[in-house]
C-alpha positions in Angstrom: 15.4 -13.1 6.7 11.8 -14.4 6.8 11.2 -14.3 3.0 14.0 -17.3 2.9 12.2 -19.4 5.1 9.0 -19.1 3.6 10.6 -19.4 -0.1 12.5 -22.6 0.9 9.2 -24.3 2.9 7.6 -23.8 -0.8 10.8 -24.5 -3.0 12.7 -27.0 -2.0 10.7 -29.5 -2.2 10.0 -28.8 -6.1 13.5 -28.4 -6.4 14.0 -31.9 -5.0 11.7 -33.5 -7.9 12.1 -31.2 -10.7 15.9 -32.8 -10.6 15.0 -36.1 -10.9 12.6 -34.9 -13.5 14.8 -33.0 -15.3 18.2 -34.2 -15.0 20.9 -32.9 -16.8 19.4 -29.8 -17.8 21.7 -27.7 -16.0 20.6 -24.1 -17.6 17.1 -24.4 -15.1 18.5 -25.8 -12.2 21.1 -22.8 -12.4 18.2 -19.7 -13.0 16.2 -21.4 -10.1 19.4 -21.4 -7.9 19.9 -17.8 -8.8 16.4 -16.7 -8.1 16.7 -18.3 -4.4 20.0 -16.7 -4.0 18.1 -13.3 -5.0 15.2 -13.6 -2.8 18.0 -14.5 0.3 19.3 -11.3 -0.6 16.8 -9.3 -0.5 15.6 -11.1 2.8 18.9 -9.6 4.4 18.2 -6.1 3.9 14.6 -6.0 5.5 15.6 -3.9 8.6 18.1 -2.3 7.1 15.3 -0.7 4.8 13.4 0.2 7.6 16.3 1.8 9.0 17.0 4.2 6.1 13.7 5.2 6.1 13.7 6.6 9.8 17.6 7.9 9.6 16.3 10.0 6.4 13.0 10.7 8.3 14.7 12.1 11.1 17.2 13.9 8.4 14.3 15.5 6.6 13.0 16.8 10.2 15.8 18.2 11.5 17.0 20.0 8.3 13.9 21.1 6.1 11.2 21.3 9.0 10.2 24.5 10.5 8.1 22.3 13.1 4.8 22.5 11.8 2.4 19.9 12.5 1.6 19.1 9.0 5.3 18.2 8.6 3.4 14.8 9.4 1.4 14.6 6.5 5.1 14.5 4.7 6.4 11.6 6.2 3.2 9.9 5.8 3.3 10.6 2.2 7.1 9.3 2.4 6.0 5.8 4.0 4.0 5.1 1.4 6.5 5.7 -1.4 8.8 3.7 0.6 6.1 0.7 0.3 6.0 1.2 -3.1 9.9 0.9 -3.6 9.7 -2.3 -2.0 7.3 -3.5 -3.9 8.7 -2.8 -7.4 11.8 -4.4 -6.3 10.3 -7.3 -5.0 8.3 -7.5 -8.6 11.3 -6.2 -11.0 13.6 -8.0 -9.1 11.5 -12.3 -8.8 10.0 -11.2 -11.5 6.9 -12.3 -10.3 3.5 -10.6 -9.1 2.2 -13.3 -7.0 0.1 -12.2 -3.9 -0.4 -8.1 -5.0 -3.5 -7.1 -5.8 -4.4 -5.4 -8.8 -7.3 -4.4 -7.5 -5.5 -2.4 -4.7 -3.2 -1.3 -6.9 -5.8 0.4 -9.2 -7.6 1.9 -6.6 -3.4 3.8 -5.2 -3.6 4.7 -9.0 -6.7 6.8 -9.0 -5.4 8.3 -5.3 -1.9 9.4 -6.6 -3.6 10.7 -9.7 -6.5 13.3 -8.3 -4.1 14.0 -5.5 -1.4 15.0 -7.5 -3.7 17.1 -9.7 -5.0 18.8 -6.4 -1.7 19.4 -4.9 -0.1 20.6 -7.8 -2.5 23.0 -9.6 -3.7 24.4 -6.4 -1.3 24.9 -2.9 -4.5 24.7 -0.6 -4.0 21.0 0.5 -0.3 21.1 0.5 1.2 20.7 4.0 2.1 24.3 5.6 5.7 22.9 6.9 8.7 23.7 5.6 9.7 20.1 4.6 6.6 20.2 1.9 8.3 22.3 0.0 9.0 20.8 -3.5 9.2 17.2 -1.8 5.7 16.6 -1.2 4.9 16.9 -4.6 8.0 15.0 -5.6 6.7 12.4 -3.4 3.2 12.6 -5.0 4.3 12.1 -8.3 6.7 9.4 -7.9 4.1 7.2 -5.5 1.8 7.5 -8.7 4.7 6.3 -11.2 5.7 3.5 -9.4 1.8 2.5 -8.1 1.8 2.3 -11.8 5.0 0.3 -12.4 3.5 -2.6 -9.9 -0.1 -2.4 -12.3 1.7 -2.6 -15.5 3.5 -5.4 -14.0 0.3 -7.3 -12.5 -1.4 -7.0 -16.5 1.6 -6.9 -18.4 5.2 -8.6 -18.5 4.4 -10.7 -15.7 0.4 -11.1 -15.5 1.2 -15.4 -15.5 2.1 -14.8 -11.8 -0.7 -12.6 -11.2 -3.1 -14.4 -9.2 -6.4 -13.3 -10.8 -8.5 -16.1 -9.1 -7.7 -15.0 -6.0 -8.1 -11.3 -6.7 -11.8 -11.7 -6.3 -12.9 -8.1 -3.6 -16.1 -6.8 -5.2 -16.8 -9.1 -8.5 -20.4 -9.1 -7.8 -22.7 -8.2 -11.2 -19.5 -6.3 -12.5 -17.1 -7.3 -15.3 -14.1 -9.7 -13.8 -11.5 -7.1 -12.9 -14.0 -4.1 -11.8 -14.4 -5.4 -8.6 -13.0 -1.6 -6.8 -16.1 0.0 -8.3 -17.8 -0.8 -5.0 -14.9 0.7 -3.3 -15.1 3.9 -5.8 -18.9 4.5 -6.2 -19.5 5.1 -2.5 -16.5 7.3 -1.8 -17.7 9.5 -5.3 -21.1 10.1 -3.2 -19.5 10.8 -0.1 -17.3 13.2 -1.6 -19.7 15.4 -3.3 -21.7 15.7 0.1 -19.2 16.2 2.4 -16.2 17.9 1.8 -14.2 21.2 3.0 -14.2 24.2 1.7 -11.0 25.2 1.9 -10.1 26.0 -2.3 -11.5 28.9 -3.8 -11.9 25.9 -6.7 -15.1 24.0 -5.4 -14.0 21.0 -7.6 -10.5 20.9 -5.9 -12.4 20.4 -2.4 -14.2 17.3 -3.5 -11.4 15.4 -5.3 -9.4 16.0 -2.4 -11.9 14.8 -0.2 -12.4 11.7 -2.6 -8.4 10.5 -2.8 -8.8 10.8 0.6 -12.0 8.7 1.1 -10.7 6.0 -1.4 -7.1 5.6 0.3 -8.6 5.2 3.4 -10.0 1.9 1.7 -7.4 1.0 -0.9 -6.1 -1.6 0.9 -9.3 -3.9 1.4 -8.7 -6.0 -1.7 -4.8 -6.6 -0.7 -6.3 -7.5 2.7 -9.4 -9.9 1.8 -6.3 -11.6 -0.8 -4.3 -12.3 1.8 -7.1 -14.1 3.5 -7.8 -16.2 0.4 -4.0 -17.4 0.2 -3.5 -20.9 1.3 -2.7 -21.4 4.5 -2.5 -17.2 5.0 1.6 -17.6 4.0 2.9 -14.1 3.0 5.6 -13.4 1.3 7.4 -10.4 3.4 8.0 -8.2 0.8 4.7 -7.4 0.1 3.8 -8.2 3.8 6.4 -4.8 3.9 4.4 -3.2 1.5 1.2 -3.4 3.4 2.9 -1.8 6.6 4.5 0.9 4.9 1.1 1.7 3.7 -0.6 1.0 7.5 2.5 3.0 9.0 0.9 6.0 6.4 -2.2 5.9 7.5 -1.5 6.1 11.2 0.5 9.4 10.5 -2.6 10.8 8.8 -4.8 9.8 11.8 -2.3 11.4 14.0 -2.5 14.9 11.5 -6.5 15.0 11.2 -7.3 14.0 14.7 -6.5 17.5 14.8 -7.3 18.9 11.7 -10.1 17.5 11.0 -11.8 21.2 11.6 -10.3 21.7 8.5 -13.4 20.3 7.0 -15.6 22.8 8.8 -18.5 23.7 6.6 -19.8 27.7 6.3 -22.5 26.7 8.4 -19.8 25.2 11.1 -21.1 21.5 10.2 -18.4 19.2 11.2 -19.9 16.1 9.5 -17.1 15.6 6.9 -14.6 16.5 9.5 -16.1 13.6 11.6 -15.7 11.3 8.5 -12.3 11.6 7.9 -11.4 10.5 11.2 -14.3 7.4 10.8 -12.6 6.5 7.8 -9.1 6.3 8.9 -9.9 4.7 12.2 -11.8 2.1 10.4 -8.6 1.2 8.1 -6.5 1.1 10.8 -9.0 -1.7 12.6 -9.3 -3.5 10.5 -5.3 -3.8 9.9 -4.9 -4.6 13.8 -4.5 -8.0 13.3 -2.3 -7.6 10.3 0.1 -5.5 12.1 0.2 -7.8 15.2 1.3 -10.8 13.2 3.7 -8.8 11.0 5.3 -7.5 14.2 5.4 -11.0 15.6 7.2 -12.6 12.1 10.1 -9.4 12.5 10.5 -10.1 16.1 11.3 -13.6 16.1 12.4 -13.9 12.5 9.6 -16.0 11.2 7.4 -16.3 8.4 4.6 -14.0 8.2 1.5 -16.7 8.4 -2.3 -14.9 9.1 -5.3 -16.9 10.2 -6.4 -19.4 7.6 -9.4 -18.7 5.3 -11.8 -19.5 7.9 -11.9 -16.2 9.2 -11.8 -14.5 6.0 -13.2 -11.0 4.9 -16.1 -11.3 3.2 -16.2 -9.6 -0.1 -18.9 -7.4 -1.6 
């Protein structure tokens, strides 16, 4: 669907010169004819994917779910393995890591991991519902293997497509690369000083409070690269990527907008409740925009395009 579009406005024209300039040699003319033919494909399934996701949503609900609220904190936790899917296969399958920041990727790294460890060595922050069972810890551990996957991608096999210059959130006085320690270092301080204190393991309260904090946040390097591409062109694949991940976050809003008493200190302080919901709003805002033009390129079947640089987010 809009992938194509976007891939021919690019290709073609290469393809157009590059046989003039190479002509005869059949065996790259065929690969790049085969790697359009891929990207076509994949194009075609885009609402289909979308699809599956809310058919097995709604299967997971009506079989597993005992109707609790938390079951929301599930499908949350579902979206964003569902991004993840689509954005291994758009890597593993172009073989190409163009547009994804590592940066963001690093950050859904350190998430998966401390929440997994949370989740899986103590039950306190697992949802109550029914449809947890097993499958939110399945999910956790999976999200974390294939966040990895994309990483290993981004530095490894296919780091040539990696665009490192424009991977730039936060590479102010830190080695090139660290630029999520000003994401990290904040979110480390907030979550020794407000927390809940739910665990009867004090440490489990804070890192869950801190994979909290820094997903909230993860997705400010994917966002300020988007805003650095030329012309804001994204390729829908990852544009797919980023909503899955959006989609996630809005569940969660929905969940702690009313638990957020959860984070009740003894003394009845609702400060770190309050911060949750600050921090998740604040995501969301500043995806509005995202959302409105990714919405506007699956309605009328058009590449994805955001505002050009001029309005770009500035970086720390």
């Amino acid at each position: 669907m809009t992938i194509s579009i976007v891939h021919r406005q690019k290709k073609l024209p290469h393809a157009k010169s590059d046989m003039w300039d190479s002509y005869g040699k059949d065996d790259n003319s065929k690969t790049r004819r085969q790697k359009e033919n891929t990207v076509v494909e994949i194009d075609a399934n885009d609402l289909k994917v979308w699809g599956a996701f809310s058919a097995f949503s709604l299967l997971v609900y009506f079989l597993r779910s005992s109707g609790d609220f938390s079951a929301v904190l599930t499908f949350a936790s579902m979206s964003r393995l569902l991004g993840f899917g689509i954005l291994n296969l758009k890597i593993w399958t172009t073989k190409e890591t163009t547009g994804i920041s590592a940066k963001t990727l690093q950050l859904y790294c350190l998430v998966f991991l401390v929440h997994n460890y949370t989740i899986i060595f103590d039950d306190t922050y697992v949802p109550y519902d029914e449809s947890a069972t097993f499958l939110y810890n399945i999910i956790g551990v999976m999200s974390l293997v294939f966040a990895a996957s994309a990483l290993y991608a981004c530095n490894g096999p296919f780091k040539k497509t990696y665009q490192e210059d424009l991977d730039k959130f936060g590479e102010w006085k830190v080695p090139p690369g660290f630029g999520a320690l000003y994401i990290v270092a904040p979110c480390v301080i907030l979550a020794l000083l407000f927390h809940a204190e739910l665990s009867n393991v004090h440490l489990i309260d804070i890192l869950y409070a801190f994979a909290l904090y820094v997903e909230c946040v993860a997705l400010l390097p994917q966002l300020y690269m988007f805003q650095k591409q030329a012309k804001g062109g994204v390729e829908m694949l990852t544009a797919h990527f980023v909503f899955a991940m959006g989609l996630g976050r809005i569940l969660e809003l929905m969940f702690w907008s009313r638990g957020y008493v959860l984070f009740a200190s003894e003394s009845g302080s609702l400060a770190a409740g309050y911060l949750v919901i600050f921090s998740q709003v604040t995501q969301i805002l500043l995806m509005l925009d995202f959302f409105w033009y990714y919405c506007m390129a699956m309605k009328n079947d058009m590449p994805l395009i955001l505002p050009s640089s001029h309005c770009e987010l500035d970086a720390v």
